[in-house]
N, C-alpha and C positions, 0 to 999 in steps of 0.2 A: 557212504563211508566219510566220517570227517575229516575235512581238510587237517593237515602239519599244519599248525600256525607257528610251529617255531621255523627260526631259517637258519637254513642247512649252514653246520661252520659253528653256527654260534649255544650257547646254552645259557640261561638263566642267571644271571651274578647270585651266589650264597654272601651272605653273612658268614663271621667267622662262629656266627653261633649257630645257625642254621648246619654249617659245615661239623660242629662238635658233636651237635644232636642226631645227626648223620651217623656218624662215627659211633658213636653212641649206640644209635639202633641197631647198627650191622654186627657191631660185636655181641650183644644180647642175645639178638638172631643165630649167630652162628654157633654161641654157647648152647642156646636153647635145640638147635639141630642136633650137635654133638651129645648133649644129656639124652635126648630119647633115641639117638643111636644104638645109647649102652642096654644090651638085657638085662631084667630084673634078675636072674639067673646066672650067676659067672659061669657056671657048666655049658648052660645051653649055647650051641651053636647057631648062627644064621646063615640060611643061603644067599641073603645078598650079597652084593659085590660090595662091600667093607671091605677096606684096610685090615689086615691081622692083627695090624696095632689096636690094642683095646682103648681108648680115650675117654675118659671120665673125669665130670665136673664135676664137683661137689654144689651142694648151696652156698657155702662159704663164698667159693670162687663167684657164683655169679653174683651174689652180693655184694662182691668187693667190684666187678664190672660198675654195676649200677651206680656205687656208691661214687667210681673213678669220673662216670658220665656225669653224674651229681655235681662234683666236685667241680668238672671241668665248666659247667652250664654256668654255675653259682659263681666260679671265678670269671666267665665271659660277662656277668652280670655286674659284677662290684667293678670290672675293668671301664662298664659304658657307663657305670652310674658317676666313677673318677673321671673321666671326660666329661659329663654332663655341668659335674661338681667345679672342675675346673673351666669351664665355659661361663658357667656362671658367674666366679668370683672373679673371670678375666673383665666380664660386663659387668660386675660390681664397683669394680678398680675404674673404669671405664665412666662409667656414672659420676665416680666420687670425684673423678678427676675433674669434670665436666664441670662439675656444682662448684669445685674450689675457684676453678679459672672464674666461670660464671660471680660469686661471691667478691674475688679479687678486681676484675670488671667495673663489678657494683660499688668496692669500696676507693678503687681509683676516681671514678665520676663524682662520689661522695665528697673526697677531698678536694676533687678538679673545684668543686662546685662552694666548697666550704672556703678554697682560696679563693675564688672569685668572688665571694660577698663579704670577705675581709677586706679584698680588695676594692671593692667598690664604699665599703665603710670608711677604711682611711681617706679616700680621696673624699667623701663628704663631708668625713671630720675637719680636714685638709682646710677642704672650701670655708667650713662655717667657722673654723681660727682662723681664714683671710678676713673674713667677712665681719668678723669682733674686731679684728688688730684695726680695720680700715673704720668702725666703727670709733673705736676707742680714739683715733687717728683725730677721727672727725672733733668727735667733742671735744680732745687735750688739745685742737686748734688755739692759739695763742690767742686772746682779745684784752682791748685796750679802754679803759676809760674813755669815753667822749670829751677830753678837755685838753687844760695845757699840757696835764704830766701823760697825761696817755697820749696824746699827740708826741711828745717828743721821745716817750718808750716806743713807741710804733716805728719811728721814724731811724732811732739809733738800731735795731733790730733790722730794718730796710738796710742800712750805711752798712752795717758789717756784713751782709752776707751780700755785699759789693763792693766793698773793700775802703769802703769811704771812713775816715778816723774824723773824731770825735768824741767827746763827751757830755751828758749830762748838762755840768754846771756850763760850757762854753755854750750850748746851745740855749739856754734858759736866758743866759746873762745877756748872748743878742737877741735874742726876742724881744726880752723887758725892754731894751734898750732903744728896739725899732717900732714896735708896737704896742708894748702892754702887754701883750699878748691877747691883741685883736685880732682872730684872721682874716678882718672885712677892712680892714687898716688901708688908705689910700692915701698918698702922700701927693698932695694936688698943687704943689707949689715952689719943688727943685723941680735942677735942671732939668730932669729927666721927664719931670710933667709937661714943661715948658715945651719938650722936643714930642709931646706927645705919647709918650713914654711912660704910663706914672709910676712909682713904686708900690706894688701890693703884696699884702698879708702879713704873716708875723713878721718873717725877715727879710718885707719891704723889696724884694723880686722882682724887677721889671720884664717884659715878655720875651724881648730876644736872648735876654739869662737864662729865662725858665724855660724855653724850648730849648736853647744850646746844651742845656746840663740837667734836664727833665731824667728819671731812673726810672725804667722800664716795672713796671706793676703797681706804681702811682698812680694817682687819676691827672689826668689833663688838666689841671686848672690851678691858678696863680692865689686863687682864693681857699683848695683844699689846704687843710692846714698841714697834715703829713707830707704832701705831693710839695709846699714849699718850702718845709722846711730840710726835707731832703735835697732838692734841685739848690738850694742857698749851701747846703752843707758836701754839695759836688762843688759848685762853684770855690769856694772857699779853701775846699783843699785842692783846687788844680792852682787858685793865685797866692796863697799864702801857708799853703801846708796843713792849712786845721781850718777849722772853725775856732778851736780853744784859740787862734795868734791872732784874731778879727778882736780887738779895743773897738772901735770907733766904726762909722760910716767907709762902707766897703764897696 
């Protein structure tokens, strides 16, 4: 004999379709018991144990059965296919949402990334107009003729952005006046030679002058002709106010 494999207490889960088609069958069954209960004969009697009440189906009736179990199948059917339908378009929605984030994602990093090589564009633009201005810098560097009038444009350029007054013509006029405008000019026979001292360059400079009142980005020497004509044109104005109030041997 074979074993129950069911356990006792419990029965099989139905479907609510399984449960209709249930339904379904039993009513058909018991339509179809009651139709061949009826005699072909309304006279004739039967000895069964029947009810006295006569019960008859028509075809109609069990038709309409069939048609009701139909009904019910076809609505449990359209009911899982709307579940189905709406599961899917919840994973549809689900999907689209996905791809939008995912897209927006993409078009955030796109930007992150489009600002940062702007950003790195300006700052090389940046660099290469320091790198022109410092350039341009360079070449619009001021420069002087090699002679007297450049030597004493270099030198007035030095006095002002040192505070030293002068002019032009006062500085020309003692030049002419002390040297020619030699700057290898040595004056080897005042007192000042005699003390060992001598006077050198354009405006005739002796050393402890030229070192007392030397301007920082000259060069060292009693013979550069800028470097003395500046250190003469300090001196000048700590003892007499100018260079332009120097007439005579100073």
């Amino acid at each position: 004999m074979p074993k129950n494999t069911t356990t006792p207490g419990h029965s099989p889960k139905l479907t609510k379709t399984h449960k209709l088609s249930i339904a379904g069958v039993a009513t058909l069954g018991a339509a179809a018991l009651a139709f061949s209960l009826v005699p072909g004969n309304a006279g004739t009697t039967t000895t069964d144990a029947v009810s006295s009440a006569k019960v008859a189906y028509s075809e109609q009736q069990i038709q309409d059965v069939k048609a009701s179990v139909t009904d019910q199948l076809a609505g449990a059917d359209l009911k899982a296919q709307d579940i189905a339908a709406k599961k899917k378009a919840a994973a549809d929605a689900a999907k689209k949402k996905a791809a939008e984030a995912a897209a927006k994602k993409k078009a955030a990093a796109e930007a992150a990334a489009k600002k940062k090589a702007a950003e790195a564009r300006a700052k090389e633009q940046a660099a290469s107009r320091s790198t022109a201005r410092l350039e341009v810098e360079t070449v619009a560097v001021k420069t002087y003729a090699n002679n007297l009038d450049g030597w004493i444009r270099e030198s007035l350029a030095i006095m002002a952005k040192n505070g030293i007054p002068g002019t032009y013509d006062g500085l020309y006029r003692n030049i002419m006046r002390e040297s020619t405008g030699n700057p290898n000019a040595i004056n080897g026979w005042d007192v000042n030679a005699q003390n060992g001292t001598p006077s050198i360059g354009l405006l005739q400079v002796i050393k402890p002058t030229f070192d007392a009142y030397h301007v920082a980005g000259t060069a060292w020497s009693q013979y550069d002709p800028v470097a003395n004509i500046t250190a003469a044109a300090n001196y000048a104005a700590d003892k007499y106010g100018s260079i332009d109030n120097v007439n005579s041997a100073y």
